[in-house]
Biopython code that builds the backbone (N, CA, C, O; Angstrom):
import numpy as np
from Bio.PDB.StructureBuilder import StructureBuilder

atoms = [
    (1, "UNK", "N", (-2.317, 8.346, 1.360)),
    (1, "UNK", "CA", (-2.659, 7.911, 2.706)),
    (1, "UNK", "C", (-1.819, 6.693, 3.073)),
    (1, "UNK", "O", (-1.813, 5.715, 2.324)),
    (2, "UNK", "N", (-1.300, 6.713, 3.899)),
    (2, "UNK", "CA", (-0.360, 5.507, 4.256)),
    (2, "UNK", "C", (-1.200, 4.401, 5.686)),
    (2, "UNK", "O", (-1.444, 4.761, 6.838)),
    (3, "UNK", "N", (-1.402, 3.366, 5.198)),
    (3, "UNK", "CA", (-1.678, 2.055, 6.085)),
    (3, "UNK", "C", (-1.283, 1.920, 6.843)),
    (3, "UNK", "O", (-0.065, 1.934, 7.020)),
    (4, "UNK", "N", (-2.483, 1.639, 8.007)),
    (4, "UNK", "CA", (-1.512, 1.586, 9.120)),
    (4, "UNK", "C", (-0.918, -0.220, 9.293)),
    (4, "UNK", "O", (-1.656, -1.166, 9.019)),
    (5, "UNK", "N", (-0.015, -0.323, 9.606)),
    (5, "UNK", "CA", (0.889, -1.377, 9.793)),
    (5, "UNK", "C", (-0.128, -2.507, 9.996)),
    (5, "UNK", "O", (-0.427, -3.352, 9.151)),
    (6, "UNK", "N", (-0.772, -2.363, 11.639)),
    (6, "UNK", "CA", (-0.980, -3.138, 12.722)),
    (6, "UNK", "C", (-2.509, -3.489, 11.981)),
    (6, "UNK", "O", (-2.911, -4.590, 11.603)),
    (7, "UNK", "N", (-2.984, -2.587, 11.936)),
    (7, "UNK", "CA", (-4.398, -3.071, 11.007)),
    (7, "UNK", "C", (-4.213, -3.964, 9.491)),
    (7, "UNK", "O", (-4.798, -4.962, 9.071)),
    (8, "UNK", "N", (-3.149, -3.127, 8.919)),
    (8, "UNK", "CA", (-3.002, -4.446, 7.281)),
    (8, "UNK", "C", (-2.570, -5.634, 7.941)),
    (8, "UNK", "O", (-2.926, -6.598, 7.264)),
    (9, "UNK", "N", (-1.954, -5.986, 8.976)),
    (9, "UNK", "CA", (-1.370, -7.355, 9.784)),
    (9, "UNK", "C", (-2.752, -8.300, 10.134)),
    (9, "UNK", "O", (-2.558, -9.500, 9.941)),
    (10, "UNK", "N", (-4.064, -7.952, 10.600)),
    (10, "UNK", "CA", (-4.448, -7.804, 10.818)),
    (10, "UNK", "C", (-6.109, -8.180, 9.793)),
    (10, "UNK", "O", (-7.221, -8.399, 10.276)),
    (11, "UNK", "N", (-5.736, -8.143, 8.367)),
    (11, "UNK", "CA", (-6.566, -7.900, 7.401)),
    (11, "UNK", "C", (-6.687, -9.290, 6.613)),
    (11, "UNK", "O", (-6.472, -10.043, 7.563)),
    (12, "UNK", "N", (-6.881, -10.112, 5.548)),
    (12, "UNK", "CA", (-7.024, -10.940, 4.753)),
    (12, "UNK", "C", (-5.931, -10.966, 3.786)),
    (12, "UNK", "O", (-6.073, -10.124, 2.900)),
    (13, "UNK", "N", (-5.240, -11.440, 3.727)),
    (13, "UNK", "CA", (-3.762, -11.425, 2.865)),
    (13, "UNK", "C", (-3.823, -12.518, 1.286)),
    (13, "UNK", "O", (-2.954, -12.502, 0.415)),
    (14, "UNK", "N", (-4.634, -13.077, 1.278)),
    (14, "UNK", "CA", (-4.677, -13.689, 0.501)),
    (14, "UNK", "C", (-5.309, -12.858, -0.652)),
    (14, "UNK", "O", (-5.983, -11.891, -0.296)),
    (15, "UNK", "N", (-5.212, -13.047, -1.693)),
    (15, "UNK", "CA", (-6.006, -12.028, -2.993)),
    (15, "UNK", "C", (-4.454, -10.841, -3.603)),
    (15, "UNK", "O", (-4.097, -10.356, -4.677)),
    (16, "UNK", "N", (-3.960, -10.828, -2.186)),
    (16, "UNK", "CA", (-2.983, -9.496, -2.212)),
    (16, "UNK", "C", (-1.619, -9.922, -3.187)),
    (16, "UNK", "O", (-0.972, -10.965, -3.087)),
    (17, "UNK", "N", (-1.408, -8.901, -4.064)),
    (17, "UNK", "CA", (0.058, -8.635, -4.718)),
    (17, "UNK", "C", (1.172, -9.126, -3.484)),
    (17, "UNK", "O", (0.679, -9.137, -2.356)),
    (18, "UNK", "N", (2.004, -9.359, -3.545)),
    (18, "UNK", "CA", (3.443, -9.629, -2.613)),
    (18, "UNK", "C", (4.696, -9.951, -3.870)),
    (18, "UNK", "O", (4.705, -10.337, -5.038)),
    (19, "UNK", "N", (5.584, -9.580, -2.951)),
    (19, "UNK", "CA", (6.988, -9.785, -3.148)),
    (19, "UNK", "C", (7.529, -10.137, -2.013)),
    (19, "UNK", "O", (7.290, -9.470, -1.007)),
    (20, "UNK", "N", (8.417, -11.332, -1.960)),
    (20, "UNK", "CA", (9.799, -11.621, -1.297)),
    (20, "UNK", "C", (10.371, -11.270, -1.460)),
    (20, "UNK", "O", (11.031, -11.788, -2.361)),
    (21, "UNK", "N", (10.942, -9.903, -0.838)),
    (21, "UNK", "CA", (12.236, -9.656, -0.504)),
    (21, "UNK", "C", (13.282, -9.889, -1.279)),
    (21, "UNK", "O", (12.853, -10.730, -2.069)),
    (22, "UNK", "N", (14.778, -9.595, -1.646)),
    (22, "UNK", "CA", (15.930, -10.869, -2.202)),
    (22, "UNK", "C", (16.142, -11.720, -0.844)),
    (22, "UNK", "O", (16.442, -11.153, 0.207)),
    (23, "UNK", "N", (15.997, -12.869, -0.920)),
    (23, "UNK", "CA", (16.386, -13.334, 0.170)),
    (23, "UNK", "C", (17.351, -14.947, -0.640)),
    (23, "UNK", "O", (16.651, -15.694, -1.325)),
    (24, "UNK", "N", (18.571, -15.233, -0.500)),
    (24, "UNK", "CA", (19.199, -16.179, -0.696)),
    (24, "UNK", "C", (18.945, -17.442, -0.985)),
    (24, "UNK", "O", (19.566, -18.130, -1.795)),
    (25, "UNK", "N", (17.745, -17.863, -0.121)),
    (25, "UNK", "CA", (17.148, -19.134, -0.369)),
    (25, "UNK", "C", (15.701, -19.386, -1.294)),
    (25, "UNK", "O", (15.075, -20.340, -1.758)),
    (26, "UNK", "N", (15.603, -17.905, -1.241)),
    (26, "UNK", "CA", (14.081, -18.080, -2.350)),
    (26, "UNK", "C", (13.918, -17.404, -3.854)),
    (26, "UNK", "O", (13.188, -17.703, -4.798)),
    (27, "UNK", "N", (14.792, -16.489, -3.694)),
    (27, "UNK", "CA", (14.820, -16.262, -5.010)),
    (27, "UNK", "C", (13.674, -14.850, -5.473)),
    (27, "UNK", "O", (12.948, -14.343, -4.618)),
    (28, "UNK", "N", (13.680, -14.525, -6.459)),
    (28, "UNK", "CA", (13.309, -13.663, -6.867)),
    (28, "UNK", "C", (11.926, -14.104, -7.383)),
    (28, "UNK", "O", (11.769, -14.569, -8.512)),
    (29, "UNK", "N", (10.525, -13.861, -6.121)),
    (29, "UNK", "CA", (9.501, -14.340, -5.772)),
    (29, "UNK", "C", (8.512, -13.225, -5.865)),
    (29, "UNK", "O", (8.757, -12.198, -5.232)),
    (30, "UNK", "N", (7.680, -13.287, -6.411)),
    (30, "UNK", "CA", (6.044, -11.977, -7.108)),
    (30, "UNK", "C", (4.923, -12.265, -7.639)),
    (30, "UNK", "O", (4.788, -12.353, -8.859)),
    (31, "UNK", "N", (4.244, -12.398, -7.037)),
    (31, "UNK", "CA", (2.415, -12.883, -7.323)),
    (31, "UNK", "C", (1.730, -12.390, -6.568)),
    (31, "UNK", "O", (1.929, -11.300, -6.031)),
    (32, "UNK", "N", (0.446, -13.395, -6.337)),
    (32, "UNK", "CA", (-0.294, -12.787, -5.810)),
    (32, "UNK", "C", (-0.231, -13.879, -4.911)),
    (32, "UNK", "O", (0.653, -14.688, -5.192)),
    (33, "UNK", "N", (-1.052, -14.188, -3.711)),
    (33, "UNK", "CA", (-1.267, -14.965, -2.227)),
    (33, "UNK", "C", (-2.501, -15.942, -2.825)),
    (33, "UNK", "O", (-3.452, -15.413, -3.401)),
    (34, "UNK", "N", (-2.459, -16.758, -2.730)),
    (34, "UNK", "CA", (-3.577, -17.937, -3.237)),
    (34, "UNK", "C", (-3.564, -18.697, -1.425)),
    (34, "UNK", "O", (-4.565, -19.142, -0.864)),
    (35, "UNK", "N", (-2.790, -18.671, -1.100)),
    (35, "UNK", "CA", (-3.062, -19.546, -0.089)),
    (35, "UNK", "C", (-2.137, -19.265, 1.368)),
    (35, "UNK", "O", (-0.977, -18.859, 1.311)),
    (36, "UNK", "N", (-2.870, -19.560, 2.709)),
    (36, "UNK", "CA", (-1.773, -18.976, 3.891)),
    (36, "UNK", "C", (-2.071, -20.207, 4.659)),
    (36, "UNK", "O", (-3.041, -20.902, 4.359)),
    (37, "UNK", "N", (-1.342, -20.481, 5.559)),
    (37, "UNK", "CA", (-0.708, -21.531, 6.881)),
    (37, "UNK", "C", (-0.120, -20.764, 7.876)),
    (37, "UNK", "O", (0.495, -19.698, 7.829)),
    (38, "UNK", "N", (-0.418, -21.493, 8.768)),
    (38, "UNK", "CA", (0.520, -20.447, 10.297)),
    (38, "UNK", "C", (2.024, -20.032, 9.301)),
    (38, "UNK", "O", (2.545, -18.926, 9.447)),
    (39, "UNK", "N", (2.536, -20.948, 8.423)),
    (39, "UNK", "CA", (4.084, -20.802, 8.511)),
    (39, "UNK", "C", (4.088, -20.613, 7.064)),
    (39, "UNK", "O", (5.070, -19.912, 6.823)),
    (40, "UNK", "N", (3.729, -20.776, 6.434)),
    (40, "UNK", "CA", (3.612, -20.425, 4.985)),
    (40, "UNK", "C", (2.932, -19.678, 3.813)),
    (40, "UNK", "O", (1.705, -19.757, 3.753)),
    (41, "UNK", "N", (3.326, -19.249, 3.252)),
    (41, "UNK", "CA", (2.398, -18.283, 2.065)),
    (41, "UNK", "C", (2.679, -19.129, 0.598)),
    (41, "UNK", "O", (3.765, -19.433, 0.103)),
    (42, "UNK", "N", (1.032, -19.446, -0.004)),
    (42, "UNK", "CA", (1.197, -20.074, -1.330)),
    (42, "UNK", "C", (1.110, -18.900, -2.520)),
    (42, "UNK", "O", (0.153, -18.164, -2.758)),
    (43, "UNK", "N", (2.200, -18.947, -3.084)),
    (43, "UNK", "CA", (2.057, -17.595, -3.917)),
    (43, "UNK", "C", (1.962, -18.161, -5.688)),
    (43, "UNK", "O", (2.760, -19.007, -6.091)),
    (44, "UNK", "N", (0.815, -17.517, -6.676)),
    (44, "UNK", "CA", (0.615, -17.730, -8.036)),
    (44, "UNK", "C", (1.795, -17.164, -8.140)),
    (44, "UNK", "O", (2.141, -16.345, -7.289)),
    (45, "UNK", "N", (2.624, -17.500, -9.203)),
    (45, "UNK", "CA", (3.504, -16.547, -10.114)),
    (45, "UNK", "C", (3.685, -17.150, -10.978)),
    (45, "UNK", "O", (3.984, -18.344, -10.970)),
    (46, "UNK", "N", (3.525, -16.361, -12.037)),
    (46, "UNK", "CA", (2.883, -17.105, -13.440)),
    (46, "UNK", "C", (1.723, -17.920, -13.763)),
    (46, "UNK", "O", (0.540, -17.583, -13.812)),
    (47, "UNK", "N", (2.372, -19.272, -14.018)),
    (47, "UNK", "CA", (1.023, -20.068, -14.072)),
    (47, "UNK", "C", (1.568, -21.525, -13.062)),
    (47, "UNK", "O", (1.061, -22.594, -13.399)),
    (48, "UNK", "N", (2.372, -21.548, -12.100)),
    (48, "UNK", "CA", (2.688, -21.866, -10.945)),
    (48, "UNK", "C", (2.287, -21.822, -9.638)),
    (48, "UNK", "O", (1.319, -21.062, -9.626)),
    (49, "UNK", "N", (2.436, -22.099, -8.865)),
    (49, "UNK", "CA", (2.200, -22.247, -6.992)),
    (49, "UNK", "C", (3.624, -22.029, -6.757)),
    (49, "UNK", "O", (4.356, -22.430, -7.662)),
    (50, "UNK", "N", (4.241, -21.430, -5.642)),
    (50, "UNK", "CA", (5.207, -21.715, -5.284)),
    (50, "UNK", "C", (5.415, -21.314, -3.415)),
    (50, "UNK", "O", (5.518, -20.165, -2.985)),
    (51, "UNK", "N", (5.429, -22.215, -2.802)),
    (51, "UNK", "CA", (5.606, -22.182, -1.229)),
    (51, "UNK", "C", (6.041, -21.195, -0.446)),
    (51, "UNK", "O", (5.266, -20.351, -0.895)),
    (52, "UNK", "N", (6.863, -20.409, 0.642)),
    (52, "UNK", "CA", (7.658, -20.107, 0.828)),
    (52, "UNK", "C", (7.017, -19.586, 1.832)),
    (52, "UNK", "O", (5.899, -19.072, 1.889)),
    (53, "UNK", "N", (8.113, -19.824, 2.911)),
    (53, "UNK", "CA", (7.763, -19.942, 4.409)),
    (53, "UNK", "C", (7.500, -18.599, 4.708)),
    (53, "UNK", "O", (7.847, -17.757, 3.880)),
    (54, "UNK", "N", (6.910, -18.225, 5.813)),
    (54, "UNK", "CA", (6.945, -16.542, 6.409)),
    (54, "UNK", "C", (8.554, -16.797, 7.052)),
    (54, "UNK", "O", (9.325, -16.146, 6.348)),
    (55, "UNK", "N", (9.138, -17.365, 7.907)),
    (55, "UNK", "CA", (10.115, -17.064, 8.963)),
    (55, "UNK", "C", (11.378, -16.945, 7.777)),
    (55, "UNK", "O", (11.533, -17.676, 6.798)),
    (56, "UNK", "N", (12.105, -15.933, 8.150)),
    (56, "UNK", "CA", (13.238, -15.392, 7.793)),
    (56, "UNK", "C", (13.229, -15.084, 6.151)),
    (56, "UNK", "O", (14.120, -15.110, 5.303)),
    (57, "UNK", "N", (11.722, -14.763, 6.101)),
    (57, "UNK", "CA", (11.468, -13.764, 4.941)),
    (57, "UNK", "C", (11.137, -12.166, 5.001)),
    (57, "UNK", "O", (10.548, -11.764, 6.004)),
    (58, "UNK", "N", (11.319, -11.682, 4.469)),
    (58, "UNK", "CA", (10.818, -9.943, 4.046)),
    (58, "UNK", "C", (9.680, -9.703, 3.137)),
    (58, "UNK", "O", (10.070, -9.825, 1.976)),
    (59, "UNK", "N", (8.552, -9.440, 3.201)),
    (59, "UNK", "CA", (7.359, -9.741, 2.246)),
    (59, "UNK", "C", (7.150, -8.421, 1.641)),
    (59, "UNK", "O", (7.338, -7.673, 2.601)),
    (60, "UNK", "N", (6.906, -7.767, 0.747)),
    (60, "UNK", "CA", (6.391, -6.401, 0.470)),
    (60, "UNK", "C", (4.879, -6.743, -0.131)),
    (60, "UNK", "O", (4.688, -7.610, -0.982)),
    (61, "UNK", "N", (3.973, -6.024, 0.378)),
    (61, "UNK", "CA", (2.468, -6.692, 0.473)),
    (61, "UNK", "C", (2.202, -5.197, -0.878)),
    (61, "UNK", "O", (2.948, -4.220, -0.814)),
    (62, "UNK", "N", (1.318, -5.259, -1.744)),
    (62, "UNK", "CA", (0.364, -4.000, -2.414)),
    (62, "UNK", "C", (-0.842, -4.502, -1.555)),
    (62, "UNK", "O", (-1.454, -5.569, -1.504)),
    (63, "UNK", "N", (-0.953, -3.145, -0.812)),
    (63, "UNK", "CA", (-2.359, -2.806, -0.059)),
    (63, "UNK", "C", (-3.290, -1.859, -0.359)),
    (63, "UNK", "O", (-2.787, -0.736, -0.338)),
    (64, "UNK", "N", (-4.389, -1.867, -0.616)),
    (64, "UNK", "CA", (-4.872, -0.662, -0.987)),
    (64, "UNK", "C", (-4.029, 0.656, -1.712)),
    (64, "UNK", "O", (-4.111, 1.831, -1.356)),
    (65, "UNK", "N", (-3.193, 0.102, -2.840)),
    (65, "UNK", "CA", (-2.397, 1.275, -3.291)),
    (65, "UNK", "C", (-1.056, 1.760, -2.785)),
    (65, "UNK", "O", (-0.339, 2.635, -3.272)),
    (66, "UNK", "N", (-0.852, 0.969, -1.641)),
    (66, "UNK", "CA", (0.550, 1.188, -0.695)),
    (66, "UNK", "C", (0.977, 0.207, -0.594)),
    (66, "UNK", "O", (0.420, -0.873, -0.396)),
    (67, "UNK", "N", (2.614, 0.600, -0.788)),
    (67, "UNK", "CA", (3.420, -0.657, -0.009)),
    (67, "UNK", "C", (3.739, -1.557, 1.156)),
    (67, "UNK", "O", (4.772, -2.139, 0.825)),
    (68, "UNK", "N", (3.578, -1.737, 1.683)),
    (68, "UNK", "CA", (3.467, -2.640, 3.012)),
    (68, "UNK", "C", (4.732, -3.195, 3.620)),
    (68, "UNK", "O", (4.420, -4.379, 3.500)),
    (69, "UNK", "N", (6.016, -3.237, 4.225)),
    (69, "UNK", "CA", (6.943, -4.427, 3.992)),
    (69, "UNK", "C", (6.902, -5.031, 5.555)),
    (69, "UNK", "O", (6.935, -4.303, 6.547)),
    (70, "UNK", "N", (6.831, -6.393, 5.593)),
    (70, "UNK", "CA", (6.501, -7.112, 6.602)),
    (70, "UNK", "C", (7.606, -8.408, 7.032)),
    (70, "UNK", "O", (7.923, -9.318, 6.266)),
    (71, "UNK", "N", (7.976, -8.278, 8.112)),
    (71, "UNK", "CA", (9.054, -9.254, 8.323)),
    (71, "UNK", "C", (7.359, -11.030, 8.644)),
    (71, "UNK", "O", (6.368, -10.831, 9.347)),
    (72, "UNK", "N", (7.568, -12.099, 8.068)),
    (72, "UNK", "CA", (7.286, -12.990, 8.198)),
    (72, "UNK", "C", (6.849, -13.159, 9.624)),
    (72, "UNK", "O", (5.680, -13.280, 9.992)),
    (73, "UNK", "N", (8.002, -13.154, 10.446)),
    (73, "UNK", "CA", (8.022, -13.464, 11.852)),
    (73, "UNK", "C", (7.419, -13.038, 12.441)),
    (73, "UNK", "O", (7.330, -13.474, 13.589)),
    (74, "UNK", "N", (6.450, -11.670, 11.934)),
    (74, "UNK", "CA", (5.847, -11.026, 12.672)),
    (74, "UNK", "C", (4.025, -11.465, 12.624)),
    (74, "UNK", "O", (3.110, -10.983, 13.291)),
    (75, "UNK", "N", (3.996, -12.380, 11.729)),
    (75, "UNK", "CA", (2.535, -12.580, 10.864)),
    (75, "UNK", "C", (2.544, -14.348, 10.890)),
    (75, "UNK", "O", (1.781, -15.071, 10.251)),
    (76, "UNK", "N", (3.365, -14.674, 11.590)),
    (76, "UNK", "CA", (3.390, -16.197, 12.407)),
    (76, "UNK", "C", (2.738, -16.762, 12.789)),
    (76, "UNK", "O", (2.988, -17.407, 13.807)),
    (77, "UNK", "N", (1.284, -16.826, 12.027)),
    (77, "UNK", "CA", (-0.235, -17.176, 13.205)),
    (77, "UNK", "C", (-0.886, -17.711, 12.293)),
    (77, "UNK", "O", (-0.671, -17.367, 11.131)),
    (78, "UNK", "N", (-1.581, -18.418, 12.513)),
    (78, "UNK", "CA", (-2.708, -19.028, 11.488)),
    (78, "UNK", "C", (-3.873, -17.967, 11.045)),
    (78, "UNK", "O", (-4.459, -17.440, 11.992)),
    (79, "UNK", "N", (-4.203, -17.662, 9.995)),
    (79, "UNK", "CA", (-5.022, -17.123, 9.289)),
    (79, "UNK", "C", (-6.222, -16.313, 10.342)),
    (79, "UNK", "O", (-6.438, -15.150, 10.683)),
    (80, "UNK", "N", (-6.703, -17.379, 10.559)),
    (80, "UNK", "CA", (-7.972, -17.064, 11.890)),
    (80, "UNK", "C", (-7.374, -16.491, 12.772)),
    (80, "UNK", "O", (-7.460, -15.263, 12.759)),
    (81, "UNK", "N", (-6.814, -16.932, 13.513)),
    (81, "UNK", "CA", (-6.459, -16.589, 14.917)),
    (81, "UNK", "C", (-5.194, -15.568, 14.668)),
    (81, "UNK", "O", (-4.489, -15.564, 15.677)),
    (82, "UNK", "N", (-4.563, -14.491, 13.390)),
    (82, "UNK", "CA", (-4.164, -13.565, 13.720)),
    (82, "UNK", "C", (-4.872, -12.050, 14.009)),
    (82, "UNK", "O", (-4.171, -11.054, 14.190)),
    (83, "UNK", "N", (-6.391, -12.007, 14.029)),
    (83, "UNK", "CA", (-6.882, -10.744, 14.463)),
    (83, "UNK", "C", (-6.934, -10.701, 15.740)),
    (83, "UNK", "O", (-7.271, -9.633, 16.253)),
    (84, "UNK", "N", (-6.591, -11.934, 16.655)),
    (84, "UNK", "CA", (-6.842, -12.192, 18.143)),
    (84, "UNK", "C", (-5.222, -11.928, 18.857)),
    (84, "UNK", "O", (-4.987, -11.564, 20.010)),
    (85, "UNK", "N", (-4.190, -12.258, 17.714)),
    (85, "UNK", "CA", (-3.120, -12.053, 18.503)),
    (85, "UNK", "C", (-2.207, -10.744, 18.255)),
    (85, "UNK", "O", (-1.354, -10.293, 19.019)),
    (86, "UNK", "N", (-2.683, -10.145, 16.730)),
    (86, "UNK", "CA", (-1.920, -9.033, 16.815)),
    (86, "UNK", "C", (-3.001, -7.804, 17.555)),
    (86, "UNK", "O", (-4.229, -7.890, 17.564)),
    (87, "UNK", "N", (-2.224, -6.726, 18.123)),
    (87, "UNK", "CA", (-3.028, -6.002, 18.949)),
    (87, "UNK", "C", (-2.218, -4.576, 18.476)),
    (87, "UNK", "O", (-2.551, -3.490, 18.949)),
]
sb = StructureBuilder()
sb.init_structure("model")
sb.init_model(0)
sb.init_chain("A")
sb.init_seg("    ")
for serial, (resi, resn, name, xyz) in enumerate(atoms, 1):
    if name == "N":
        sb.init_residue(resn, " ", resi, " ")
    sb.init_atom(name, np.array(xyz, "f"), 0.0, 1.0, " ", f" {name:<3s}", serial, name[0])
structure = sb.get_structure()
């Protein structure tokens, strides 16, 4: 069964598996979500925290068993107030 996009956008992100993308400035990034900010995702990996902004990242989320891949820019909202702005 494949997720729909707009609803996992939409859902509690924190708890969730992720990957960054390769992206140049962050590096080869995989945990789980401990923590979110309008502009940032705090991600465990290992036995670490490590920051890394949503904007001009590529996220691949494990959702319910599916892959997810999410441009940052699109999930730009504070925690609360993204079930009000994505539609």
């Amino acid at each position: 069964m494949s997720v729909n996009k707009r609803d996992f956008m939409r859902s509690e992100l924190i708890g969730l598996e992720v990957e960054v993308l390769p992206n140049p400035g962050c590096g080869n990034i995989r945990g789980v979500v401990v923590d979110e900010t309008k502009r940032t995702f705090v991600i465990r990996k290992d036995d670490r925290e490590v920051t890394v902004p949503k904007s001009n990242n590529e996220f691949l989320f494990t959702y319910q068993g599916d892959k997810v891949q999410i441009h940052g820019s699109e999930i730009q909202h504070r925690p609360e107030d993204r079930i009000k702005k994505i539609r």
